[in-house]
C-alpha positions as CSV (number, residue, x, y, z in Angstrom):
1,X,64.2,-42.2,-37.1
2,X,65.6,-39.8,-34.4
3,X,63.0,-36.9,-34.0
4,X,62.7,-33.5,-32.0
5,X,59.8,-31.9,-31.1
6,X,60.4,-28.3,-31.6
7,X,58.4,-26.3,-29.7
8,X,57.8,-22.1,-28.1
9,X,56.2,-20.5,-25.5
10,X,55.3,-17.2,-27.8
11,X,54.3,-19.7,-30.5
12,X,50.6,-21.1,-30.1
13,X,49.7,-24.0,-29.1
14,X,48.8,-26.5,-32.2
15,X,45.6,-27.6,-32.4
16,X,44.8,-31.1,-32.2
17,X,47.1,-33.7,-31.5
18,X,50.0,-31.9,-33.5
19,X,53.7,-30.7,-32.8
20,X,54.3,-27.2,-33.7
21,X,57.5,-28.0,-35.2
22,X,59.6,-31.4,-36.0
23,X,63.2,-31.5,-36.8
24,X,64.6,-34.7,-37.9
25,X,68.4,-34.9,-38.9
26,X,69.1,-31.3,-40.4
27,X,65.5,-30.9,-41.9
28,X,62.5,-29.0,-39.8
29,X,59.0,-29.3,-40.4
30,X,57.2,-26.0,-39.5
31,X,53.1,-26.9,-38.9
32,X,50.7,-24.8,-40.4
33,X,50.3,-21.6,-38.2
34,X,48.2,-19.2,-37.8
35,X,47.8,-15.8,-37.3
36,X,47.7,-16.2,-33.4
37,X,49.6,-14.9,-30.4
38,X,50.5,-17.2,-27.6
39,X,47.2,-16.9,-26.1
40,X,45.8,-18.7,-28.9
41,X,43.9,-15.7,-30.5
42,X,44.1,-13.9,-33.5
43,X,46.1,-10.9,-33.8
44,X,43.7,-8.7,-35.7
45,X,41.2,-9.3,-38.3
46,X,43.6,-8.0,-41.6
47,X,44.4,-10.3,-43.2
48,X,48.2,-8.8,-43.7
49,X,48.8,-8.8,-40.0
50,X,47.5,-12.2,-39.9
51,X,50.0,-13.6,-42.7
52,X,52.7,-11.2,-40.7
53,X,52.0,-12.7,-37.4
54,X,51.6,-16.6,-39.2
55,X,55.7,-15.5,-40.5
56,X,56.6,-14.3,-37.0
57,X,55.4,-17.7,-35.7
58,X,57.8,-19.3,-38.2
59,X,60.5,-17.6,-37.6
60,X,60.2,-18.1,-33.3
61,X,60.2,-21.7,-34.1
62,X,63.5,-21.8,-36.3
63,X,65.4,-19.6,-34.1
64,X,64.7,-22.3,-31.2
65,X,67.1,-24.8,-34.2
66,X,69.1,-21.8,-34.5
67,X,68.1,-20.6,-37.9
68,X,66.1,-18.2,-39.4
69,X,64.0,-18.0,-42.5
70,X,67.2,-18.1,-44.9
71,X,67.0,-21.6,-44.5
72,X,63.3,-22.1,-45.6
73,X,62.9,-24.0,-48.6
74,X,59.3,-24.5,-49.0
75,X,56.0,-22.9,-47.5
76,X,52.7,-23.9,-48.0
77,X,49.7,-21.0,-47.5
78,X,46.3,-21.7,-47.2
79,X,44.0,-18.7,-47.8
80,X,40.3,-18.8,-47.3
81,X,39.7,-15.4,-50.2
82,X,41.2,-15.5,-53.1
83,X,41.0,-11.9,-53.2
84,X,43.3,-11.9,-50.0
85,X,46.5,-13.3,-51.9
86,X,47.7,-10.5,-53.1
87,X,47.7,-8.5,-49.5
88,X,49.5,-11.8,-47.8
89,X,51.7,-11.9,-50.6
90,X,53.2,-8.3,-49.9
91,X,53.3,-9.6,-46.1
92,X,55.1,-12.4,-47.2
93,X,57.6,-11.0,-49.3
94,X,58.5,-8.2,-47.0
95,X,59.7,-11.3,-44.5
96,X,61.8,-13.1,-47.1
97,X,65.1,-12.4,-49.1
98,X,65.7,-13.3,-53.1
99,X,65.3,-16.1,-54.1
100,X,62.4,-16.9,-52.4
101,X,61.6,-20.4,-51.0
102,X,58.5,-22.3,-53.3
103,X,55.5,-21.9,-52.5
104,X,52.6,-23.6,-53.1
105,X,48.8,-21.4,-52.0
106,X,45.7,-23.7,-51.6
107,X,42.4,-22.5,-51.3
108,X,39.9,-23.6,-48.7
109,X,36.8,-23.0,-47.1
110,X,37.8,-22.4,-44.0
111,X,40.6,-22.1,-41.2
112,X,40.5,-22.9,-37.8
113,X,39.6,-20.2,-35.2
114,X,38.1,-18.0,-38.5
115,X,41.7,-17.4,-39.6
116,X,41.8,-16.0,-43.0
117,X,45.4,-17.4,-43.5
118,X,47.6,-20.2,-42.4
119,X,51.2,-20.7,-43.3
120,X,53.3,-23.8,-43.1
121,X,57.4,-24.4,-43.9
122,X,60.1,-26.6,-44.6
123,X,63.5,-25.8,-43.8
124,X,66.8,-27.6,-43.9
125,X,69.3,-26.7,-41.3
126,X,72.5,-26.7,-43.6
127,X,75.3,-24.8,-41.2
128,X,77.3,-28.1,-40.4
129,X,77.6,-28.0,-44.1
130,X,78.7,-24.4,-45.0
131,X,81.1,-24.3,-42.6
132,X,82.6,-27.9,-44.0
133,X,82.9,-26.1,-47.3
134,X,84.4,-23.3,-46.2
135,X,86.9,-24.8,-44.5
136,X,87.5,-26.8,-47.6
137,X,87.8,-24.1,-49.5
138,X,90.3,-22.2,-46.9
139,X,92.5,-25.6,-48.1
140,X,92.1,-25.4,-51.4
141,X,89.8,-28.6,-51.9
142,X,87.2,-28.9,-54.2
143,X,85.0,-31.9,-52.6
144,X,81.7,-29.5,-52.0
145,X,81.6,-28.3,-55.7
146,X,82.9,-24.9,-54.3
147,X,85.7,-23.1,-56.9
């Protein structure tokens, strides 16, 4: 399988033997980041400017595909509180768009670096495809399911 590591200077660098992204074909895998500069330290010690900062990472590693979070399917988020989901939530929402991509949150004990939050995304890179449809549909075909 053809793979490219994605990876960013502003982004940190992943811990362990990791990528910070992966795209293969027109899907990219988005590791788990934290809420960290590119000096590999934590922004603050909120929890909301954590989960902001975590997004921000994101989105610096789809933009070097070309896309931004529009094309995120999926995240994962892994909070250490439970008390804290509802204060990452509102960070999270305020990055996204309707609908929102699914999301799954997992508790754990702990995060690397004493993180308190640690996001990770899926995102499919479908531009070849919309503009194939709209050209399509500029000819009157009906091959993407497009009326």
């Amino acid at each position: 399988m053809l793979q490219e590591d994605i990876c960013c200077q502003s982004v940190p660098r992943p811990v362990g033997n990791s990528s910070q992204a992966i795209k293969a074909g027109d899907f990219i895998f988005v590791a788990g980041q934290l809420g960290m500069d590119a000096e590999n330290k934590l922004v603050s010690d909120d929890v909301a400017e954590q989960a902001c900062q975590c997004m921000k990472n994101i989105a610096s590693l789809l933009n070097e595909t070309g896309i931004g979070p529009e094309y995120i399917l999926r995240t994962t988020m892994y909070l250490v509180n439970p008390a804290d989901f509802e204060k990452v939530d509102a960070a999270y929402i305020s990055f996204f768009h309707t609908p929102f991509p699914a999301r799954s949150v997992a508790y754990v004990n702990a995060l690397p670096f004493g993180a308190k939050v640690q996001i990770e995304a899926f995102a499919i890179d479908t531009r070849a495809l919309e503009v194939l449809c709209a050209q399509e549909k500029k000819c009157n075909k009906n091959v993407c399911g497009v009326d």
